[in-house]
C-alpha positions, -999 to +999 in steps of 0.1 A: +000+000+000+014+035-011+014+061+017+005+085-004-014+078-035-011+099-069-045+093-080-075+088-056-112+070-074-145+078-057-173+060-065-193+023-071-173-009-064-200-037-073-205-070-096-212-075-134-232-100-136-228-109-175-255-127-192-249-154-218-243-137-254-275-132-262-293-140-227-305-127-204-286-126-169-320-124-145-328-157-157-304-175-187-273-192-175-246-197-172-234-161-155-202-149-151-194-126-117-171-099-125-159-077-096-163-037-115-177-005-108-162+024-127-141+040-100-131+006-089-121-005-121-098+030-127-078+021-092-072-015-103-063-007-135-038+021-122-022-004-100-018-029-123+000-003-144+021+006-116+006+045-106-002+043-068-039+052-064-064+047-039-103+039-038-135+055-020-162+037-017-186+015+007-188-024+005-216-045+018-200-067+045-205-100+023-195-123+003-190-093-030-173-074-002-146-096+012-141-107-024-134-070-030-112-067+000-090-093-013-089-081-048-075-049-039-055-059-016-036-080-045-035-051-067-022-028-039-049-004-041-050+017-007-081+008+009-081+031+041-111+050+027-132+018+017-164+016+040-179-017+049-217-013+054-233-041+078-269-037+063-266-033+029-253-056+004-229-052-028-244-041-057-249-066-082-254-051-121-273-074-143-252-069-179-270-084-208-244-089-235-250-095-275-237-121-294-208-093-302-200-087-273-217-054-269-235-047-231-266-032-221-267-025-185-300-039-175-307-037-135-299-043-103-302-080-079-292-085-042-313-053-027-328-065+009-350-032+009-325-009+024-305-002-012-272-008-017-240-004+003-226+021-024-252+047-018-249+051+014-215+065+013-205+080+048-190+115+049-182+114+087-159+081+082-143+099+051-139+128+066-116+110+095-090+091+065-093+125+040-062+147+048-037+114+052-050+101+017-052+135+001-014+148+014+004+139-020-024+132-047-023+146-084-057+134-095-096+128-076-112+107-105-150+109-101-176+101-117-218+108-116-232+078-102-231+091-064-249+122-074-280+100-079-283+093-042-286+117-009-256+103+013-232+096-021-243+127-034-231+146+004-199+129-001-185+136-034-199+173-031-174+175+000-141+160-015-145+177-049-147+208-030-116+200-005-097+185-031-098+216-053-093+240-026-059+213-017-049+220-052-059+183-071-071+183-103-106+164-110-108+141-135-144+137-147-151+103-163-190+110-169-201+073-174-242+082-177-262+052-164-298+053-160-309+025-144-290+036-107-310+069-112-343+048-119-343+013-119-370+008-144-356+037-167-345+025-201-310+019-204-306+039-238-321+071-218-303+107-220-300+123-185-335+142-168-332+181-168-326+173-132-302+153-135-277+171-162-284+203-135-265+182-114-239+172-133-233+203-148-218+211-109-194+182-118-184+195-152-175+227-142-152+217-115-133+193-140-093+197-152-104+170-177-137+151-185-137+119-206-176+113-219-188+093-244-203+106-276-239+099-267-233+119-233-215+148-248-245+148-272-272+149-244-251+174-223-235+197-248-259+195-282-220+189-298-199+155-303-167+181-308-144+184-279-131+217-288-165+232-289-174+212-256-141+226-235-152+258-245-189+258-235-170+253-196-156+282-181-127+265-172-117+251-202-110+218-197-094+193-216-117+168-228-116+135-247-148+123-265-148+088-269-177+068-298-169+026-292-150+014-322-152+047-337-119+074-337-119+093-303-111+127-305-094+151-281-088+185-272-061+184-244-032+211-235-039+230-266-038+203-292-068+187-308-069+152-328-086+118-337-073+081-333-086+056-351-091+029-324-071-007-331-093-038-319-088-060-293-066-096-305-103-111-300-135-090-286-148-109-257-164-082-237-161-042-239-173-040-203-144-020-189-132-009-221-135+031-209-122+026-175-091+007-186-089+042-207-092+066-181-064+048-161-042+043-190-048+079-199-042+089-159-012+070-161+009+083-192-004+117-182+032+130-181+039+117-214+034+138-251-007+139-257-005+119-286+018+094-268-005+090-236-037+091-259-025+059-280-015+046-245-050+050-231-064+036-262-042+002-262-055+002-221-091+000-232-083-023-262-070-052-244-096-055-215-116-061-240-099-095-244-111-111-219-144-110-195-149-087-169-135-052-165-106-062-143-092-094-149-081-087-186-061-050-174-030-050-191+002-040-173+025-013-187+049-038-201+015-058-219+006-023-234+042-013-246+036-052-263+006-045-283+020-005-294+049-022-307+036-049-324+008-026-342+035+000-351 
């Protein structure tokens, strides 16, 4: 465990529950279990690639939780701001997956009535690990899922707000899902008025936002990340991201596309943008165009395998797969 992390995550550490190709994970089997969560994903792939980083978030105190525990615990991730909740269980995310390999995030199992250990994220227990964790950190990666509950919502409010005042730069990876807003919404839903209010707070406390061309879309009315870094009054950088589309940037002044090189096999893009944002957190001292393709080869690989965790590449795997598709 690093004493002082470079990057800190706040958010969801749940399961994936991935359906057969072409089931349906309430009821087809077999399932797989993959341990993910956006934030959760970001500080295991940042350790795997060697950037120390620590994680924020609340466990239920089962089975999903002490599988967690050990997880990070292998991957060194600095756990003294992980929560364990006795009432509440670990989220479990019902992924329906095509035949491509494609997901749909579908709902939510395991709620005992109470919710989920995630959303009730405790500022007071933060609040007493905070300054340690925060003494020596670049980055606070965030994302909008905790906006969609009270207690989650109280916390990341507070740590965007101290962390900016310490001087960390916030890394907004946007990661729009409906159903833990409402879980009967439609999955392919844009954001409620209410909701983009809210994460318009986020975006305009952001050094760099990473979004995905259907969110930038719903939020901006443009796809262009020049146009988008713009609209913010502190002018961001901003990457835009479309699947197997080029992503295009806007970052320290320069602006460009990369086409984006597939996977050795496409078993499941779950994780894909994650294993991005920590690739991209990662090389951030490197030339844009240099930590870009880096980020890039991040998110191609996990997509070799199932899960967003097990399949993160090291550094060594990416500098692998650059050299062999130069």
């Amino acid at each position: 465990m690093a004493d002082s992390p470079a990057v800190i995550c706040l958010g969801e550490a749940l399961v994936d529950r991935l359906g057969p190709p072409g089931g349906d994970p309430a009821v087809d089997r077999p399932v797989t279990d993959c341990l993910g969560g956006a934030p959760a994903n970001v500080a295991c792939g940042l350790a795997r690639l060697g950037t120390p980083v620590a994680l924020i978030g609340r466990l239920g105190g089962d089975a999903i939780g002490g599988a967690f525990t050990r997880l990070l615990d292998q991957r060194g991730v600095d756990q003294r701001a992980v929560q364990h909740d006795p009432d509440r269980p670990t989220r479990v995310v019902l992924v329906r997956r095509s035949q491509a390999g494609e997901r749909q995030f579908q709902g939510f199992a395991g709620d005992r009535g109470q919710g989920f250990a995630d959303q009730a994220l405790a500022l007071s227990d933060l609040q007493r690990v905070w300054p340690s964790l925060v003494e020596r950190a670049g980055w606070l990666l965030i994302g909008t899922i905790p906006l969609a509950t009270p207690a989650a919502k109280t916390s990341l409010g507070w740590v965007v707000a101290d962390a900016r005042r310490r001087g960390v730069a916030i890394a907004l990876d946007v990661n729009w899902r409906p159903t833990f807003w409402d879980a009967s919404a439609d999955p392919a839903e844009g954001p409620s008025p209410a909701a983009c209010t809210a994460i318009r707070t986020l975006l305009e406390q952001a050094a760099l936002i990473k979004l995905a061309r259907e969110e930038a879309l719903w939020l901006f009315d443009v796809d262009d990340p020049l146009a988008i870094q713009a609209a913010l009054p502190q002018r961001p950088d901003v990457v835009v991201t479309d699947g197997a589309a080029p992503l295009r940037w806007s970052i320290a002044g320069e602006q460009g596309s990369l086409a984006v090189t597939p996977p050795p096999q496409l078993v499941d893009t779950t994780g894909a943008g994650d294993a991005f944002t920590a690739g991209l957190l990662h090389a951030w001292g490197q030339p844009v165009g240099e930590r870009i393709q880096f980020a890039a080869a991040c998110g191609a690989l996990v997509c070799a395998g199932a899960g967003a965790i097990d399949p993160q590449p090291t550094h060594n795997d990416v500098a692998a797969f650059l050299g062999a598709i130069s």
